[in-house]
C-alpha positions as CSV (number, residue, x, y, z in Angstrom):
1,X,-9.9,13.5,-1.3
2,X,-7.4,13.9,1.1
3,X,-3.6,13.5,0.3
4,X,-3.2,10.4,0.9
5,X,1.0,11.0,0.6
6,X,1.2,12.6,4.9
7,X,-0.9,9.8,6.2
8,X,1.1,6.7,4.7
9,X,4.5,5.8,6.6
10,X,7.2,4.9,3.7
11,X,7.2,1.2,4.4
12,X,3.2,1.5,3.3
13,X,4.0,2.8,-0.1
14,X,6.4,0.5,-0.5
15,X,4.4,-2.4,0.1
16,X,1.8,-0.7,-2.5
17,X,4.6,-0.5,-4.2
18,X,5.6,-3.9,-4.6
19,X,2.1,-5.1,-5.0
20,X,1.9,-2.4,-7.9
21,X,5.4,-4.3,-9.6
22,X,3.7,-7.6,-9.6
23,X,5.8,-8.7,-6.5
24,X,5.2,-10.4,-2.9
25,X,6.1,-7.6,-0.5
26,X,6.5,-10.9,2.3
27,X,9.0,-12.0,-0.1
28,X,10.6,-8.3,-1.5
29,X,10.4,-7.1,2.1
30,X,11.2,-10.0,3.9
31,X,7.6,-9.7,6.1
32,X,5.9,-12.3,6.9
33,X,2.6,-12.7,4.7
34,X,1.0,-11.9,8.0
35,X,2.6,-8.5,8.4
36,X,2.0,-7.6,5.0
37,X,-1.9,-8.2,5.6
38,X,-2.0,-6.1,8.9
39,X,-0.3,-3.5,6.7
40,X,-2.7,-3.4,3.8
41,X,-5.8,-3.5,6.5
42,X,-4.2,-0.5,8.2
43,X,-3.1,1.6,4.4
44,X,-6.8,0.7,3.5
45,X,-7.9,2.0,6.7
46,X,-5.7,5.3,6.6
47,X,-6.9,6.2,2.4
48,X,-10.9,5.2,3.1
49,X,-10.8,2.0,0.4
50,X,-12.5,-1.0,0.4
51,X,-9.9,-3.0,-1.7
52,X,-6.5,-3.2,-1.9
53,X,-6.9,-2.9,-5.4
54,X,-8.6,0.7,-4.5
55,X,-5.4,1.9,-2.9
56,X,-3.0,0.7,-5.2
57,X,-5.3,2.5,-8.2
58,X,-5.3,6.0,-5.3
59,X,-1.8,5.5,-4.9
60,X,-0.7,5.8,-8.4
61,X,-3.5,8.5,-9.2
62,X,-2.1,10.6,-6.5
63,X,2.0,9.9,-8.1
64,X,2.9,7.9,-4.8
65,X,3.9,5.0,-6.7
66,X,4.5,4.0,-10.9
């Protein structure tokens, strides 16, 4: 597996980030919930996951996020 750390901008991590803290990045952010979901398509896209569950799990494998 690739490292996933040179292929996520910082705003992606921490809107895994947030999700991984139990929080609404659209409110913790201040994105719209549509932003958010364009986001997650594209950080799903960029680590090869079918779930956003996937790259939250990736995320804190690889030390990214706690």
């Amino acid at each position: 597996m690739a490292i996933i750390e040179e292929k996520l901008t910082p705003k992606e991590i921490r809107i895994l980030q947030c999700l991984a803290d139990g929080e609404k990045p659209s409110e913790r952010m201040r994105y719209t919930p549509g932003t958010v979901k364009v986001y997650l398509y594209y950080i799903r896209e960029k680590m090869n996951v079918p779930t956003t569950y996937n790259a939250i799990a990736t995320a804190m494998r690889q030390g990214l996020i706690d």
